[in-house]
C-alpha positions as CSV (number, residue, x, y, z in Angstrom):
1,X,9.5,-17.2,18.8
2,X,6.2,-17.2,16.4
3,X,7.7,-15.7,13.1
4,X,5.1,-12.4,12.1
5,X,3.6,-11.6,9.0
6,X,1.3,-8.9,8.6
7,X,-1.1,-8.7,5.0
8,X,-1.5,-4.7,4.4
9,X,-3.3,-3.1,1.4
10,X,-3.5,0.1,-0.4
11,X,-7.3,1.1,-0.8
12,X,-7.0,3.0,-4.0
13,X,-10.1,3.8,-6.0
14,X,-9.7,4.3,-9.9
15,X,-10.3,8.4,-9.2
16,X,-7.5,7.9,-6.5
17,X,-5.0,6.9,-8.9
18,X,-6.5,8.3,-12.1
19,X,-8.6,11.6,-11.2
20,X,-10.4,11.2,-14.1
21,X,-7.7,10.3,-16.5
22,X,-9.7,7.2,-19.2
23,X,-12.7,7.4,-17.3
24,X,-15.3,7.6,-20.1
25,X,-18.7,7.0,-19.1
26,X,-20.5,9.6,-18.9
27,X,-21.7,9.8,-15.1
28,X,-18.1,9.4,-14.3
29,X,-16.8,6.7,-11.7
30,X,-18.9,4.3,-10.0
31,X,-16.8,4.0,-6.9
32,X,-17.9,0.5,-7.1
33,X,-14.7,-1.0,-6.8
34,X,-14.0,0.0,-3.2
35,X,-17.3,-2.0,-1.8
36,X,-16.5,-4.7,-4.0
37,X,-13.0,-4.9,-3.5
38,X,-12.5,-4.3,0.1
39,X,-15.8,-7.5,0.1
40,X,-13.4,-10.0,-2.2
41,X,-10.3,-9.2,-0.2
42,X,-12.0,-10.3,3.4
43,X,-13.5,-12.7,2.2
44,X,-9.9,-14.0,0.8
45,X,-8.3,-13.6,4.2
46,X,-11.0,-15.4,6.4
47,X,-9.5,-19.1,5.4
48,X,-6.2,-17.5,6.9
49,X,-7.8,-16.0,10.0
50,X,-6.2,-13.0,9.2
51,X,-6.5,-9.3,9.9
52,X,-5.2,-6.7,7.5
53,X,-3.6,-2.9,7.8
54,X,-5.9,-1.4,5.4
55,X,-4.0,2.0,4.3
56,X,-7.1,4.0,3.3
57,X,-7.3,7.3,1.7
58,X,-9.4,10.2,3.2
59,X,-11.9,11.2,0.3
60,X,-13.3,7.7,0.4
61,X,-14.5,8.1,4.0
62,X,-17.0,11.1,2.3
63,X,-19.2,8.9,0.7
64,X,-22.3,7.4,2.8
65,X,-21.9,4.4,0.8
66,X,-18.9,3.3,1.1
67,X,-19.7,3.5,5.3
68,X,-21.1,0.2,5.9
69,X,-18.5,-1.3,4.4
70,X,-15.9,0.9,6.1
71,X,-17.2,0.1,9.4
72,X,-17.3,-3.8,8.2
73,X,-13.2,-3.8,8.1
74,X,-13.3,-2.4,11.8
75,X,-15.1,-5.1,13.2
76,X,-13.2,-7.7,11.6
77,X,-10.1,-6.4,13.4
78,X,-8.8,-4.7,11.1
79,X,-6.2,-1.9,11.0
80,X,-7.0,1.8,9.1
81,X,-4.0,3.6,8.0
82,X,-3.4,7.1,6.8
83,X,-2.4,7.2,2.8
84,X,-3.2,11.0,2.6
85,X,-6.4,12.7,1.8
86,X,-6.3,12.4,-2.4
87,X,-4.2,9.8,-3.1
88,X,-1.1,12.7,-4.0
89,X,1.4,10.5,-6.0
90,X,3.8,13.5,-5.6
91,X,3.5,13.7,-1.7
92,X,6.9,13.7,-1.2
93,X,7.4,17.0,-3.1
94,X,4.7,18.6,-1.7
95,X,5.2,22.0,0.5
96,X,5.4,21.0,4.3
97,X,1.9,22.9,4.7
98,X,0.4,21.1,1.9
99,X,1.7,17.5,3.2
100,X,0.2,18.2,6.8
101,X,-3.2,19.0,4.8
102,X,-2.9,15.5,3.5
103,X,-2.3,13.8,6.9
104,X,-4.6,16.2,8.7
105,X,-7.5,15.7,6.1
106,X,-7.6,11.8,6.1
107,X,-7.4,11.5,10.1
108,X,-10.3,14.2,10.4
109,X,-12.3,12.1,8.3
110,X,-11.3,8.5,9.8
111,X,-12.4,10.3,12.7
112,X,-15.5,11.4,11.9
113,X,-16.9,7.8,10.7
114,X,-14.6,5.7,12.6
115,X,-13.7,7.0,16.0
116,X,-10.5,5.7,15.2
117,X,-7.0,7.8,15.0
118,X,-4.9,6.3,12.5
119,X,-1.1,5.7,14.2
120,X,0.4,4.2,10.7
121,X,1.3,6.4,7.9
122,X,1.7,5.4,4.0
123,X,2.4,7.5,0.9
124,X,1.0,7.0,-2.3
125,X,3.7,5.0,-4.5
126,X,5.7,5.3,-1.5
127,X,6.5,8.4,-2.4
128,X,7.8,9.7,0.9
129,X,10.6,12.3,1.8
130,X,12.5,12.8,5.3
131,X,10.7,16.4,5.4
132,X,7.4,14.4,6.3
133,X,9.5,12.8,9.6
134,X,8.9,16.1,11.8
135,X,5.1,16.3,10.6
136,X,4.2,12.3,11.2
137,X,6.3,13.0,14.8
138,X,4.4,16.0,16.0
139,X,1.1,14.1,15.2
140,X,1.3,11.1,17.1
141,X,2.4,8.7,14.3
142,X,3.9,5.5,15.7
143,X,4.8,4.3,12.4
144,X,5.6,4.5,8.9
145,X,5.8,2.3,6.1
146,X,6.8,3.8,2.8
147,X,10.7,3.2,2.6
148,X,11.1,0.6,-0.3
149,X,15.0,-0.3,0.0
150,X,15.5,-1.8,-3.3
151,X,18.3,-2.1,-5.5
152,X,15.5,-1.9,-8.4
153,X,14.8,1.6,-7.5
154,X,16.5,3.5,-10.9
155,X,14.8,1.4,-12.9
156,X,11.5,1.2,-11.3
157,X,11.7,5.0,-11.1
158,X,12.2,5.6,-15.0
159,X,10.0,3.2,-16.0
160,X,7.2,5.0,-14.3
161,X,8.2,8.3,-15.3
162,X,8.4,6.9,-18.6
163,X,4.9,5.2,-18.5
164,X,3.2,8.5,-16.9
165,X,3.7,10.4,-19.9
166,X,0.0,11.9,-20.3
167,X,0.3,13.3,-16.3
168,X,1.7,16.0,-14.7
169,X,5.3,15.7,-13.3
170,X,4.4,15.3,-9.5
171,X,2.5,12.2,-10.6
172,X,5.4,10.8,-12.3
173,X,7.5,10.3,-9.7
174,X,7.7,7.2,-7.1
175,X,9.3,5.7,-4.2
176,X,10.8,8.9,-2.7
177,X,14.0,9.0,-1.6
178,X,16.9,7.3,-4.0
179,X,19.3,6.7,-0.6
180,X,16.2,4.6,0.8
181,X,17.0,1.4,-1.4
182,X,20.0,1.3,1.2
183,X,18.0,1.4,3.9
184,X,17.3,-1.5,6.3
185,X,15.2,-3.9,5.1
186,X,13.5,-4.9,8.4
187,X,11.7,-2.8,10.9
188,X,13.7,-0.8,12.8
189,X,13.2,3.1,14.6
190,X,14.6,5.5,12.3
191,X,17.2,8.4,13.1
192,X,16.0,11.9,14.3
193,X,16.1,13.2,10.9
194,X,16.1,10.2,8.5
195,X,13.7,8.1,7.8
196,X,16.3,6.1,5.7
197,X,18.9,4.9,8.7
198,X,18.8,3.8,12.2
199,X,18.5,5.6,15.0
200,X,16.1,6.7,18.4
201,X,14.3,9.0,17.1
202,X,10.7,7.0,18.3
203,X,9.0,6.3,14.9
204,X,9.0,2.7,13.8
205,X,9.6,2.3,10.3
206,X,7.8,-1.0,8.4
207,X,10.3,-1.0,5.3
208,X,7.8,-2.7,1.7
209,X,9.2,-6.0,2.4
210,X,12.8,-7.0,0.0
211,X,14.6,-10.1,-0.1
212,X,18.1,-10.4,1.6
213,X,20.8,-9.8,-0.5
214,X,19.5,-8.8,-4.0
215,X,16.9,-7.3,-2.3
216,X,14.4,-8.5,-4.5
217,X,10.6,-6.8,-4.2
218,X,8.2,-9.1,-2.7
219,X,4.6,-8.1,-2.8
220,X,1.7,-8.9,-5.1
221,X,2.2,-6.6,-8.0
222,X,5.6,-8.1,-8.3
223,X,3.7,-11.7,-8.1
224,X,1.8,-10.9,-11.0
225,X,4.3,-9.9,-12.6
226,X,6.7,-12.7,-12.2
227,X,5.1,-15.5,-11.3
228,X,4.8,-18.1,-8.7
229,X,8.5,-19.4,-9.0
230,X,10.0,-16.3,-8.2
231,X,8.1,-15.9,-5.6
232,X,9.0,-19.5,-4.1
233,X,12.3,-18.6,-4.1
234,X,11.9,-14.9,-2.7
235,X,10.3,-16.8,0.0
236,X,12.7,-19.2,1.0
237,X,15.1,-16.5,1.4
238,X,13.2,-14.7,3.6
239,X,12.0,-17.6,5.7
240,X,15.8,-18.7,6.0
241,X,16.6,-15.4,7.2
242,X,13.9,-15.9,9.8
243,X,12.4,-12.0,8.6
244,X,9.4,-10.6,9.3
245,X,7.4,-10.5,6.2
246,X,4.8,-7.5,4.8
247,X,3.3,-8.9,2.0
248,X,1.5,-5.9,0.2
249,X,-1.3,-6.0,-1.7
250,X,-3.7,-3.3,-3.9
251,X,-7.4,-2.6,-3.5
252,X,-7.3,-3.7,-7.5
253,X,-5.8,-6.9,-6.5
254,X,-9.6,-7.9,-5.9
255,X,-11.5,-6.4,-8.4
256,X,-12.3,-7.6,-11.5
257,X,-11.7,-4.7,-13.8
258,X,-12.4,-6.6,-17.2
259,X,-16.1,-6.8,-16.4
260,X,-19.0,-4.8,-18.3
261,X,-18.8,-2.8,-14.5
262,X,-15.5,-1.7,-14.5
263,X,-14.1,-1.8,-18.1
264,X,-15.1,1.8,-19.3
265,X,-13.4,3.4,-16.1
266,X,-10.1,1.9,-17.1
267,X,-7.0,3.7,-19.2
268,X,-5.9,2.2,-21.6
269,X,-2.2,0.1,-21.4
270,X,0.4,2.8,-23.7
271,X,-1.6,5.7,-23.8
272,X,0.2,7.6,-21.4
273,X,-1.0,6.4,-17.9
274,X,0.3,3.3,-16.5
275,X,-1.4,0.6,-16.1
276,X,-0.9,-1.8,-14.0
277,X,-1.8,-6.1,-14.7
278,X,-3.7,-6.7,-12.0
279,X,-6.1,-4.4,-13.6
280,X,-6.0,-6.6,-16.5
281,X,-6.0,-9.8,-14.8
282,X,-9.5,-11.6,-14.3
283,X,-10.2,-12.1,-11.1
284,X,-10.2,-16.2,-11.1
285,X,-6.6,-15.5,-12.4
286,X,-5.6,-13.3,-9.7
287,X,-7.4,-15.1,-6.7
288,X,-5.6,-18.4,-7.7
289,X,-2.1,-17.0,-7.8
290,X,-2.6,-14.8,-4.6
291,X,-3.4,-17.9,-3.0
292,X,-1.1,-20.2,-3.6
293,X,1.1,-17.2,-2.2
294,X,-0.7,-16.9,1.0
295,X,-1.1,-20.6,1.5
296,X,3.1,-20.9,1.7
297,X,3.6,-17.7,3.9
298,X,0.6,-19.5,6.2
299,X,2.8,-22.3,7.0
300,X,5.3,-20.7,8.5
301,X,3.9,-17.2,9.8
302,X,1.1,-16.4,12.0
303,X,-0.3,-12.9,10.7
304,X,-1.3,-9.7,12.6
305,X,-1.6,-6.0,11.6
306,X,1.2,-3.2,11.9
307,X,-0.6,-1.8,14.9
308,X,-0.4,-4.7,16.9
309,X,3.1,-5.1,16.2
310,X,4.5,-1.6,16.7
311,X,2.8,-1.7,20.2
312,X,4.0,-5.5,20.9
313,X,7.5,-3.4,20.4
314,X,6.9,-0.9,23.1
């Protein structure tokens, strides 16, 4: 059997993560990024011949500008996603009503420029909660991808909240659920009620991708952060195990943020917001590492969207 990778990405502008937070130019954003980035990023995967699940928030379908580009990705074959309508980093403590807004918003407007129904669902900083189960159910979601079962969860979780310290409490939290870094840590349909465990309740979940064991993070933030040797190893492991892999990237991942363009939009590292390297890493820097990572996964694993494989599973 052909061992399956898919390559997924979470299209978040600097007003989707920031809302304003360290912009200071006076006309506000540029929205440049998302044309640029989403441009970089297929270019990237073209030597690979592979598609991407592109998990795409809502607002950015509301600019005219950001259309062509849009509608680019769908041709290419690849996969549009549901990561709510504003980028909520608290989704998961949202009111029931105000999480179904979220879904609702970004299909509507998907929709309306794509034709396209999203059947994948991802919250922001995987912030997700078993509440959201019944919603993604009764509107046609095949699949969800926002569990994150690792045993780094504590301490990812305080260091976030303790980065976050200029924001507002729903945007300090991450990663939902603290009994999801026990969950499994490959696909599998989830129980009736819990997104967290087994069961036949219908909806597929695509757990962020862990090693076996120490179950270790393995995506490209991670890679940044650790380096190429770590991520070697993470590989082999994972390989061994003959797992399915979802290597996860970040629309930032392929923007260069240190240039005249991008630099005034930016907060600044330990003044309250987090920060995160790839915004700033140089692009060169970032393109060489990312591929050296794809290159190794691309010997072994032949790569398709979460789409395809949730409806090769049915």
């Amino acid at each position: 059997m052909t061992a399956m990778a898919v390559i997924s990405s979470d299209i978040d502008t600097l007003e989707s993560i920031y809302k304003g937070q360290g912009c200071t130019r006076a006309d506000g954003y540029t929205y440049d990024e998302f044309e640029v980035g989403l441009e970089n990023f297929a270019r990237f995967l073209e030597q690979y011949n592979a598609p991407a699940t592109l998990f795409m928030v809502g607002q950015d379908f509301l600019r005219e500008k950001s259309h062509p580009t849009i509608h680019e990705m769908v041709q290419r074959g690849y996969e549009i996603a549901n990561h709510t309508h504003t980028h909520t980093q608290g989704f998961g403590h949202l009111r029931l009503d105000e999480m179904e807004y979220q879904l609702l918003e970004m299909e509507r407007a998907c929709i309306d420029v794509t034709g396209i129904k999203p059947i994948g669902f991802r919250s922001p900083g995987w912030n997700v909660t078993d509440r959201a189960l019944p919603l993604l159910k009764k509107h046609g979601y095949q699949y969800e991808s926002s569990v994150f079962p690792t045993t780094m969860m504590p301490l990812l979780k305080f260091l976030h909240w303790s980065s976050m310290s200029d924001r507002q409490a729903l945007d300090r939290t991450t990663m939902g659920q603290f009994n999801y870094m026990f969950a499994p840590i490959q696909p599998y349909q989830c129980a009736e009620k819990q997104l967290g465990r087994r069961g036949q309740n219908g909806l597929k979940v695509f757990p962020v991708t862990v090693t076996p064991t120490l179950r270790i993070p393995f995506f490209a933030t991670f890679l940044l952060s650790t380096g190429i040797d770590l991520f070697r190893r993470s590989y082999t492991a994972l390989k061994n195990a003959g797992f399915m892999i979802q290597f996860q990237f970040h629309l930032s991942d392929f923007v260069d943020y240190t240039q005249p363009l991008f630099v005034d939009q930016v907060p600044q590292a330990g003044k309250g917001q987090y920060v995160p390297k790839a915004l700033m890493t140089p692009l060169d820097e970032k393109y060489q590492l990312f591929k050296q990572a794809i290159d190794i996964i691309a010997e072994d694993y032949t790569f398709t969207t979460l789409k395809a494989l949730t409806e090769s599973s049915d």
